[in-house]
N, CA, C and O atoms as a GROMACS GRO file, in nm:
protein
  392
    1UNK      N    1  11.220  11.619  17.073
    1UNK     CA    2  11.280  11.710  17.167
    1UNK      C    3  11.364  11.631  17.266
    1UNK      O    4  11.328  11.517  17.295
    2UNK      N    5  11.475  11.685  17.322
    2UNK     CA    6  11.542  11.615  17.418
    2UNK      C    7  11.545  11.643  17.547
    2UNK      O    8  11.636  11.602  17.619
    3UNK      N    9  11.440  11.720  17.594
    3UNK     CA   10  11.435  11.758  17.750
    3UNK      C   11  11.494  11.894  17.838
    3UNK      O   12  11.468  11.941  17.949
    4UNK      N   13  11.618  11.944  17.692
    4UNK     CA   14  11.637  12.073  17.730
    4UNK      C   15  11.541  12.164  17.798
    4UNK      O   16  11.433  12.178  17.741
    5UNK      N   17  11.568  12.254  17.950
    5UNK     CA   18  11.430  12.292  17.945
    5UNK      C   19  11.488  12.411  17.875
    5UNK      O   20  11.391  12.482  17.901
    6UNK      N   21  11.587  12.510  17.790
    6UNK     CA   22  11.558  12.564  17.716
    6UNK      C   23  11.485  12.549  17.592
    6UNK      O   24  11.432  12.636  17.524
    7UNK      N   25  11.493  12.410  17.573
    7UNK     CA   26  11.453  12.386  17.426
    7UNK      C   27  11.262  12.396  17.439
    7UNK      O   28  11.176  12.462  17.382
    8UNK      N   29  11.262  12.296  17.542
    8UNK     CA   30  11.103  12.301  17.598
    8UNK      C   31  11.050  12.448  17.623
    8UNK      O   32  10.928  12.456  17.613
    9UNK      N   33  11.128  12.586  17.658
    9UNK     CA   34  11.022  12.714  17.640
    9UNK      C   35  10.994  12.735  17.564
    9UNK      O   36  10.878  12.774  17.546
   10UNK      N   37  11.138  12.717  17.409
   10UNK     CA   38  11.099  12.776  17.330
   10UNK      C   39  10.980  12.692  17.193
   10UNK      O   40  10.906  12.721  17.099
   11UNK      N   41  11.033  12.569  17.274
   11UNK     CA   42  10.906  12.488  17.216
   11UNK      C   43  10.766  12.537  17.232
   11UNK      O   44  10.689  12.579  17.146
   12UNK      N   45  10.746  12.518  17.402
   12UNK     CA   46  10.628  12.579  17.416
   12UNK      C   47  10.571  12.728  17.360
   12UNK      O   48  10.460  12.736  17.308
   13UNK      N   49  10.633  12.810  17.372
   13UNK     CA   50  10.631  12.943  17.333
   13UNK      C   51  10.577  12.939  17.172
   13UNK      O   52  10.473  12.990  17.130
   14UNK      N   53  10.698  12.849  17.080
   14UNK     CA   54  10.601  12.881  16.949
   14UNK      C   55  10.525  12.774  16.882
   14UNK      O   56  10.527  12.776  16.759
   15UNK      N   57  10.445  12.661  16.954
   15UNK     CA   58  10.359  12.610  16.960
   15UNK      C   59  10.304  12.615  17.066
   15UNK      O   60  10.326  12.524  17.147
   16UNK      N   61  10.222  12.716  17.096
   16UNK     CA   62  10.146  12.679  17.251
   16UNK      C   63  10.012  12.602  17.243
   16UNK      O   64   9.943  12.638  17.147
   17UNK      N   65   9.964  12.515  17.312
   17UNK     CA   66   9.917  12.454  17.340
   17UNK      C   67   9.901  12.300  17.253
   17UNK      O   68   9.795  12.239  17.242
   18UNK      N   69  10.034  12.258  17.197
   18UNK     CA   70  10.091  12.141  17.133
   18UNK      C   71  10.039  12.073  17.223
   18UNK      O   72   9.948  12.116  17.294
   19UNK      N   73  10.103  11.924  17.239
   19UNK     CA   74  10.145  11.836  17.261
   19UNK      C   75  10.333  11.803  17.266
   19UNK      O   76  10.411  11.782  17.173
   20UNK      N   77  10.350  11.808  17.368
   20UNK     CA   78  10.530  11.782  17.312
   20UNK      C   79  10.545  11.628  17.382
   20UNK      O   80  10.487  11.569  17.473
   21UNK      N   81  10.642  11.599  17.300
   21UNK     CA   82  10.716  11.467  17.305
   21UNK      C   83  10.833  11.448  17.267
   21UNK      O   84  10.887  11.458  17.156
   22UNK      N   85  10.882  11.409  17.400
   22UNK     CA   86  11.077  11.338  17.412
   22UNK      C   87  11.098  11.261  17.297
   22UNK      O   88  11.014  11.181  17.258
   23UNK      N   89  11.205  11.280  17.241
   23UNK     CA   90  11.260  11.212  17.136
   23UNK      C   91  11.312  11.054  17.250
   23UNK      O   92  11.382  11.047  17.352
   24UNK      N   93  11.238  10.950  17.171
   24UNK     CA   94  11.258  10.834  17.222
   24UNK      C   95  11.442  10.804  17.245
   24UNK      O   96  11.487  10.733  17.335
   25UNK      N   97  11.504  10.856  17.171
   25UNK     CA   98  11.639  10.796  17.169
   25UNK      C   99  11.688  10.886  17.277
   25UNK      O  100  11.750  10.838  17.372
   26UNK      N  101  11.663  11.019  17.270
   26UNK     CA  102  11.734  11.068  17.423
   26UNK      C  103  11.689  11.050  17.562
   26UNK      O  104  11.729  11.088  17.672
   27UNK      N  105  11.576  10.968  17.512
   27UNK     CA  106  11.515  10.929  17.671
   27UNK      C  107  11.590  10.807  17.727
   27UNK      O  108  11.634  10.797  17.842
   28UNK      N  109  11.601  10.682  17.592
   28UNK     CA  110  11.675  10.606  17.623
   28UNK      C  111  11.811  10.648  17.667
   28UNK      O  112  11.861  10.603  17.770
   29UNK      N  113  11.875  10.738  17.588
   29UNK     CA  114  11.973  10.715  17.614
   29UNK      C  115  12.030  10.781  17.758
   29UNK      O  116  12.113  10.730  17.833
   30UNK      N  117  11.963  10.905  17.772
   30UNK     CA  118  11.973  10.950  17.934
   30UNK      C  119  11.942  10.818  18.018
   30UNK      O  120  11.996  10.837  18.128
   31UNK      N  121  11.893  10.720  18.018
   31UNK     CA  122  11.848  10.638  18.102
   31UNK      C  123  12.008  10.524  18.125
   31UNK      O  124  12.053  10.480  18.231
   32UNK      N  125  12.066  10.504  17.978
   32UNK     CA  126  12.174  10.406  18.006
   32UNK      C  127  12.250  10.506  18.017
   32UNK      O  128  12.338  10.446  18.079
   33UNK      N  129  12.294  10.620  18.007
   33UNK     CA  130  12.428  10.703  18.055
   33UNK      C  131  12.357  10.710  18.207
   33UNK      O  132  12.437  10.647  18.278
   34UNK      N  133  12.255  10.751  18.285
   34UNK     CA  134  12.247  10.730  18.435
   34UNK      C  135  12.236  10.648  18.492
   34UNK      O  136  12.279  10.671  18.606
   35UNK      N  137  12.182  10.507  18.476
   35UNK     CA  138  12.202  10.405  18.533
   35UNK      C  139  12.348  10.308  18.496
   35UNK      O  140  12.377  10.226  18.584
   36UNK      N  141  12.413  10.312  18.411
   36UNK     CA  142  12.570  10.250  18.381
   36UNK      C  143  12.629  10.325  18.432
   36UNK      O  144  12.724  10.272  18.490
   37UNK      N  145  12.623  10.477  18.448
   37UNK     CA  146  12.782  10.564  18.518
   37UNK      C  147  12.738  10.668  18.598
   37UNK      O  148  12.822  10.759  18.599
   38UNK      N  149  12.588  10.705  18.702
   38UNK     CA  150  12.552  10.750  18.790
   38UNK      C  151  12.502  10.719  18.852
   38UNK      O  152  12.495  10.779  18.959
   39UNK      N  153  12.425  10.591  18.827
   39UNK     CA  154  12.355  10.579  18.951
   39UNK      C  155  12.447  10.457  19.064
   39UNK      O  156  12.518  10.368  19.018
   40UNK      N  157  12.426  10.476  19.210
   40UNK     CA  158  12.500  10.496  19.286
   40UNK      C  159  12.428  10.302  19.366
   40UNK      O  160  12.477  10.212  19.435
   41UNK      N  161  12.286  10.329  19.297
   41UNK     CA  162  12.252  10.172  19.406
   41UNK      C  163  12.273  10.071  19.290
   41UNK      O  164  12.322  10.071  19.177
   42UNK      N  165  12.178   9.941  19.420
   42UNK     CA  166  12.201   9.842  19.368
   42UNK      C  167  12.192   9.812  19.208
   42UNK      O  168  12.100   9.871  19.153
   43UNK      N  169  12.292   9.712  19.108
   43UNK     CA  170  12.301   9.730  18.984
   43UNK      C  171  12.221   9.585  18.942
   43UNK      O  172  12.209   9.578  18.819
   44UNK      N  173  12.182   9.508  18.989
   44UNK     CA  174  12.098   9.364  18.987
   44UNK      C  175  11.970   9.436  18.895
   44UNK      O  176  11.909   9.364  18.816
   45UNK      N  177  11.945   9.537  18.906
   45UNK     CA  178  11.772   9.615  18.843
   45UNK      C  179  11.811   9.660  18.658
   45UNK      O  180  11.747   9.643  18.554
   46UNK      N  181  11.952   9.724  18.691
   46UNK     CA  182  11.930   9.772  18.594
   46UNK      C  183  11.913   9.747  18.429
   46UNK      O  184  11.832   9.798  18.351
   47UNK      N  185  12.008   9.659  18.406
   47UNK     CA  186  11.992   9.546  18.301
   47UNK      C  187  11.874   9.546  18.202
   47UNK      O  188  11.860   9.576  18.083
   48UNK      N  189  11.786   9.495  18.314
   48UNK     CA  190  11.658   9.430  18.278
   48UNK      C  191  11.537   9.577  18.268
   48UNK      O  192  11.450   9.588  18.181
   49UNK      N  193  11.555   9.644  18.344
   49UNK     CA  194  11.490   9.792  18.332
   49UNK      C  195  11.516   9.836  18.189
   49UNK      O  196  11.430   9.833  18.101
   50UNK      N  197  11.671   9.889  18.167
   50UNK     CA  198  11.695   9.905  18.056
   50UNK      C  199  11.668   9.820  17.919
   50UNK      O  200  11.636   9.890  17.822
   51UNK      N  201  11.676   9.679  17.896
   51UNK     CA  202  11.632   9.621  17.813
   51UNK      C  203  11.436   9.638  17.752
   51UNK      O  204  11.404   9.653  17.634
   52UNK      N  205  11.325   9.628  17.885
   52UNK     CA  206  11.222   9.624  17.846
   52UNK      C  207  11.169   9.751  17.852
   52UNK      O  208  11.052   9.764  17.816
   53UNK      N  209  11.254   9.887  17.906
   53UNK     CA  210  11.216  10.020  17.832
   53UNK      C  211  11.248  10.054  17.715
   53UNK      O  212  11.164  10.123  17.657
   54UNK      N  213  11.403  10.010  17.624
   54UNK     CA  214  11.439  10.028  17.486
   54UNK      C  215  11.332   9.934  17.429
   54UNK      O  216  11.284   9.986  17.328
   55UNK      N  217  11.269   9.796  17.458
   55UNK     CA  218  11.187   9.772  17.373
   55UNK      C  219  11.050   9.830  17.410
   55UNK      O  220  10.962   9.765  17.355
   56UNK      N  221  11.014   9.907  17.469
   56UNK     CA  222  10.881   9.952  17.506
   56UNK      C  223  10.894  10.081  17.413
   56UNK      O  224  10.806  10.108  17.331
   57UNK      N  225  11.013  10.163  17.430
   57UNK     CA  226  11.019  10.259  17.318
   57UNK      C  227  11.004  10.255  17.178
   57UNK      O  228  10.932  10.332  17.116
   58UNK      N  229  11.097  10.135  17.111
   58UNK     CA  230  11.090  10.125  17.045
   58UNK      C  231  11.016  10.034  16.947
   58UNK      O  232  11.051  10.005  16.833
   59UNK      N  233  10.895   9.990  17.022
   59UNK     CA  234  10.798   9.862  16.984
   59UNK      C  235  10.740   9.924  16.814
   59UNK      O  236  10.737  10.042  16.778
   60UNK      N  237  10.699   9.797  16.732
   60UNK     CA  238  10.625   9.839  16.593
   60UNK      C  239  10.513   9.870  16.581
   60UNK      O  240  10.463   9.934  16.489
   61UNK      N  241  10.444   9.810  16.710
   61UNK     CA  242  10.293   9.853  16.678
   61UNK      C  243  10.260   9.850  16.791
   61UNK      O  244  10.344   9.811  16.873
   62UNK      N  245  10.100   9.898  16.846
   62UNK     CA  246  10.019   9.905  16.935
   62UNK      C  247  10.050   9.738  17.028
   62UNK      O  248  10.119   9.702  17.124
   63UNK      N  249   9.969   9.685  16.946
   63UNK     CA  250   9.956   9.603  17.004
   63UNK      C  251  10.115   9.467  17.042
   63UNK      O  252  10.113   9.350  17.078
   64UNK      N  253  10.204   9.542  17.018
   64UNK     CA  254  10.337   9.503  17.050
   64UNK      C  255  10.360   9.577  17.199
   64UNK      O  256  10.405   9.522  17.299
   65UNK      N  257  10.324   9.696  17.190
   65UNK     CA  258  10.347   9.794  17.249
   65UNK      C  259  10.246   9.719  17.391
   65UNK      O  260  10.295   9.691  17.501
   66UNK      N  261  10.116   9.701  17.357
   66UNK     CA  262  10.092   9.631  17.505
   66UNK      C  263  10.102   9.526  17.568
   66UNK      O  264  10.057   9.499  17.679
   67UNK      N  265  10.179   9.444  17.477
   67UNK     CA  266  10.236   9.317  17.520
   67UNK      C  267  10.344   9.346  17.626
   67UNK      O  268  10.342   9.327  17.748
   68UNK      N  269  10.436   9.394  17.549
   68UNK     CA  270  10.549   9.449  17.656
   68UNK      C  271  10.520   9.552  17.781
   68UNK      O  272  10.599   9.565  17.875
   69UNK      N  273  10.365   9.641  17.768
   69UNK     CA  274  10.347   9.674  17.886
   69UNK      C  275  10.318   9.607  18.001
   69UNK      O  276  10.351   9.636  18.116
   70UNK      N  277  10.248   9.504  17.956
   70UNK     CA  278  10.175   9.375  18.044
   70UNK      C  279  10.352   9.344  18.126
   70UNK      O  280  10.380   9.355  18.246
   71UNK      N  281  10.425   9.312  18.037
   71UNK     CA  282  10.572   9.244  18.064
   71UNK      C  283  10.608   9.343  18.155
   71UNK      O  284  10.588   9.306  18.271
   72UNK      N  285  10.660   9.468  18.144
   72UNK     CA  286  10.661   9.600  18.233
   72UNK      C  287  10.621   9.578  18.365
   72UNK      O  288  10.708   9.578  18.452
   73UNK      N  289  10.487   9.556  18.399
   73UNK     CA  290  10.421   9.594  18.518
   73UNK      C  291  10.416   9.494  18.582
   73UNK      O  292  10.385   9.503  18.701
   74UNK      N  293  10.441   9.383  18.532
   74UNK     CA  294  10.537   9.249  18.612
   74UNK      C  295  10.628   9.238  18.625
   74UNK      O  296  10.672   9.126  18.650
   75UNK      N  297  10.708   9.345  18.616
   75UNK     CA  298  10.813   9.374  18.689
   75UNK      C  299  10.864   9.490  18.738
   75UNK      O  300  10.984   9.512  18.746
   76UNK      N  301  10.757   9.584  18.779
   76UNK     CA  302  10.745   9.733  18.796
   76UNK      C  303  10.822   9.659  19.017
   76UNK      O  304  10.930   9.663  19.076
   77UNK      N  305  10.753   9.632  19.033
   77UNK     CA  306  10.773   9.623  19.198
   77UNK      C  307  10.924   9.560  19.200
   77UNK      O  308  10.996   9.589  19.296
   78UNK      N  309  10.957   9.502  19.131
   78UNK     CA  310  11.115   9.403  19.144
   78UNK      C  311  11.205   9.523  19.065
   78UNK      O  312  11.326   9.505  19.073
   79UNK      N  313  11.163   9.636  18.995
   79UNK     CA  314  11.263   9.737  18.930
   79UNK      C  315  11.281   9.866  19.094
   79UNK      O  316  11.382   9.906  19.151
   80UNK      N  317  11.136   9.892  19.119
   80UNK     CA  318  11.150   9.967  19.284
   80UNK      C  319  11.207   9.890  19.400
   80UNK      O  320  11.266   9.952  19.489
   81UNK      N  321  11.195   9.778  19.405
   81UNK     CA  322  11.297   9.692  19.498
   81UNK      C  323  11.423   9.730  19.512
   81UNK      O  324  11.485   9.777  19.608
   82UNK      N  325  11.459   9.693  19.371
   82UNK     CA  326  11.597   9.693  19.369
   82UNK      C  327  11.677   9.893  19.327
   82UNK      O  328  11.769   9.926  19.253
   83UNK      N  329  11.570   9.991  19.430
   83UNK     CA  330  11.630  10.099  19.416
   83UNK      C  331  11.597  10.206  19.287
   83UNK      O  332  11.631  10.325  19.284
   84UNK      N  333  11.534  10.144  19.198
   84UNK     CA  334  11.513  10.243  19.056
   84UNK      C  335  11.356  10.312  19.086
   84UNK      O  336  11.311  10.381  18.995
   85UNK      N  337  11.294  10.301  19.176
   85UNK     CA  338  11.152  10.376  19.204
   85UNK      C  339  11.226  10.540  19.104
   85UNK      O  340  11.157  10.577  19.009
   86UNK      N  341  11.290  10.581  19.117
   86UNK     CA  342  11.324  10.728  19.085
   86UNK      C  343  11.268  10.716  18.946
   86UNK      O  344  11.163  10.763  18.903
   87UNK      N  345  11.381  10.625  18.866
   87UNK     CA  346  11.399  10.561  18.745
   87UNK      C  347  11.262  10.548  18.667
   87UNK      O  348  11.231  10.585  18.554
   88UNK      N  349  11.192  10.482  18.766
   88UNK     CA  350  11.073  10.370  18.731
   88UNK      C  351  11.006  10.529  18.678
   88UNK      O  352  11.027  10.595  18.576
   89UNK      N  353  10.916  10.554  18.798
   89UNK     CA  354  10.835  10.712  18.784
   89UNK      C  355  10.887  10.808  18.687
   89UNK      O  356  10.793  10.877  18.646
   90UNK      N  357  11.023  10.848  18.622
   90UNK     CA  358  11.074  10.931  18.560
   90UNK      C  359  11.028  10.887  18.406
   90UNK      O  360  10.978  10.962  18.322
   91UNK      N  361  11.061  10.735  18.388
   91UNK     CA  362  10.987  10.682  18.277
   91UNK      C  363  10.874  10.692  18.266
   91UNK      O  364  10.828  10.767  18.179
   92UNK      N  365  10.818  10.645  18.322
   92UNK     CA  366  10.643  10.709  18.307
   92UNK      C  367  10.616  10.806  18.334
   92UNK      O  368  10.500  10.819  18.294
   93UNK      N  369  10.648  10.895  18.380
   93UNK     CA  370  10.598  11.061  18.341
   93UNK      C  371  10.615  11.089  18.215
   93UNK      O  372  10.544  11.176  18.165
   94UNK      N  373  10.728  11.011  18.125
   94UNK     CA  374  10.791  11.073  18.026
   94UNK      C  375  10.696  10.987  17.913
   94UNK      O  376  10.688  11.025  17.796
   95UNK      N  377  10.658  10.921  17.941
   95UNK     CA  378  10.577  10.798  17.823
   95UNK      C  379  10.424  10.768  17.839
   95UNK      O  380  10.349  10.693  17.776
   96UNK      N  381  10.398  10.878  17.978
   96UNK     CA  382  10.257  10.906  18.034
   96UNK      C  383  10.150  10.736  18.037
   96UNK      O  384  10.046  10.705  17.979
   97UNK      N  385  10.252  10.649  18.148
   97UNK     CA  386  10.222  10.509  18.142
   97UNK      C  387  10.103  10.505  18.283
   97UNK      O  388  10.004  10.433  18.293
   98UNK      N  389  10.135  10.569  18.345
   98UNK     CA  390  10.071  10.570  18.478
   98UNK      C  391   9.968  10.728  18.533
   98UNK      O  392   9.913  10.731  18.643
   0.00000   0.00000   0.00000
């Protein structure tokens, strides 16, 4: 799913009580179309935000997957520093990290 919230009623509506989940590629990719050509602060964050969320999305296995979280959360405070707190939280609501 891509976040439409039309798409999300009618999701919900004819699976109710699913589980739904963002299609990894439109999460990414909403993330580099708003941070390359909307977002407005400092650009020193974004780079590196964007690099270890496309590989957090797209990791092969579990235990790939918590390697790079470990990597993540050492650098969760230096991604809100530099202005992406919005960013930061929007990803993890969406990947239910926190």
């Amino acid at each position: 799913m891509d976040g439409d919230p039309g798409v999300l009623r009618a999701v919900r509506a004819t699976f109710p009580g699913m589980a739904i989940q963002l299609c990894i590629r439109h999460l990414h990719s909403y993330h580099v179309y708003h941070l390359r050509y909307l977002f407005q602060g400092p650009k020193e964050g974004i780079e590196p935000f964007l690099d270890i969320t496309h590989r957090m999305l797209y990791a092969n296995n579990l235990k790939h997957l918590e390697y790079l979280f470990k990597e993540y959360s050492s650098m969760r405070n230096f991604f809100i520093q530099k202005g992406l707190e919005a960013e930061v939280l929007n990803f993890e609501s969406k990947v239910n990290l926190i």
